[in-house]
C-alpha angles and dihedrals in degrees: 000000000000128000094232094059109118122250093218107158088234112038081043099072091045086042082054098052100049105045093049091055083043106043132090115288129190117214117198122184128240105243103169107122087195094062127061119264110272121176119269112286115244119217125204109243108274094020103081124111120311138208102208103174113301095343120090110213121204123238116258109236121243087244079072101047097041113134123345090347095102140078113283136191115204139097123329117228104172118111095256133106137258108275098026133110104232112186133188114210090184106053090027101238128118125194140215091206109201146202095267103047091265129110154179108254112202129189105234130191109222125201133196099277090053090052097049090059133062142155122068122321122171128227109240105173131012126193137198114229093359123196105226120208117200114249119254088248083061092051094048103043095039106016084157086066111029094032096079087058104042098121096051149267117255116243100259143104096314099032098130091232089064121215107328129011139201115209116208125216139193121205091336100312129103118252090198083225103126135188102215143137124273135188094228099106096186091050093075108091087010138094128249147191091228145021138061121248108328130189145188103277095243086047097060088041086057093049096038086071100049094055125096125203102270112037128166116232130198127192114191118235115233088264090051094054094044091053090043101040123012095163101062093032098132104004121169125018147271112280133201122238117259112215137179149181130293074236092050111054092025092051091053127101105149121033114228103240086235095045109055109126092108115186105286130218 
């Protein structure tokens, strides 16, 4: 879709439907002799499998991508300057704003701790397949759930911070909030009890490389989303964690295309 088409909140959702149903799709045959025969899976342009070094992504399903829940180009019209990241936990979008009034919009999944931070941040570093160790507040307020991955998951296919993170900083200091990939499909447009700000993994690829050292981030505060944009506030719903095994995530190379709600942070 071209850059110059408009970001109107109304003309956005229709714009949605139809260029999902229009735009290149990549069908890709079930040959598992093993599995029932299922028909063949669609993938969104710009959403079908990835080889990202020596990881092979798997493609994101077109049940994931339906509607506005997809990556956009068109005019920003948020209250945030050229050159910053400027998320909304509420209504579940974060924008790459740019210099021409124009920007990337991106469906998010947002999880206790993004929703608990707002005002500006900057990202300081950004890695590519980055390990994830859980904060010392996880260990202490659910150690049966944290415990068993204290000392930290690789960076790798089922690394809970997907394929590329943005750390976010305050006056020098890490937050510890992220914007990174994740493998829980159903978590992006949706709520959960855990987790930062969380994207579709070739999302998070796209925007990965858009994004200087530093960069300035804004999250919108619940009164901010509700002023911008009143008719996303609160999209989605509350999710429950998913959640498995130490055997699980650490046994996994490779993620089983029906399978891929991994254990989240």
């Amino acid at each position: 879709m071209p850059d110059s088409v408009l970001m109107n909140r109304r003309v956005f959702a229709a714009m949605m439907l139809s260029s999902v149903a229009a735009c290149g799709r990549r069908d890709v045959p079930n040959s598992n002799p093993d599995k029932a025969v299922l028909p063949p899976l669609q993938f969104a342009d710009g959403y079908g499998p990835l080889q990202d070094g020596e990881y092979s992504l798997p493609g994101i399903p077109e049940i994931y991508t339906q509607g506005i829940n997809r990556r956009m180009f068109g005019e920003y019209l948020g209250e945030q300057g050229a050159g910053t990241i400027d998320v909304d936990p509420y209504a579940k979008f974060l924008y790459n704003v740019k210099s021409d009034g124009s920007a990337v919009r991106y469906p998010v999944g947002v999880g206790r701790q993004g929703r608990s931070i707002n005002g500006g941040a900057t990202i300081k570093l950004k890695r590519e397949w980055p390990g994830w160790t859980p904060t010392a507040n996880m260990l202490r307020t659910e150690p049966e759930v944290y415990g068993p991955f204290r000392s930290g998951v690789p960076g790798g296919l089922s690394s809970p911070l997907g394929s590329r993170a943005l750390y976010l900083y305050r006056g020098g200091r890490d937050t510890y909030y992220r914007i990174h990939g994740t493998n829980d499909l159903e978590s992006i447009g949706n709520s959960g009890s855990a987790g930062c700000i969380r994207m579709f993994n070739q999302d998070i690829i796209h925007l990965f490389a858009q994004v200087d050292i530093p960069t300035k981030v804004h999250i919108r505060s619940r009164e901010e989303s509700l002023r911008v944009d009143p008719e996303n506030y609160e999209r989605g719903i509350e999710l429950p964690p998913k959640i498995l095994s130490p055997d699980e995530v650490f046994g996994r190379d490779e993620p089983d295309i029906d399978d891929l709600d991994v254990f989240i942070e």
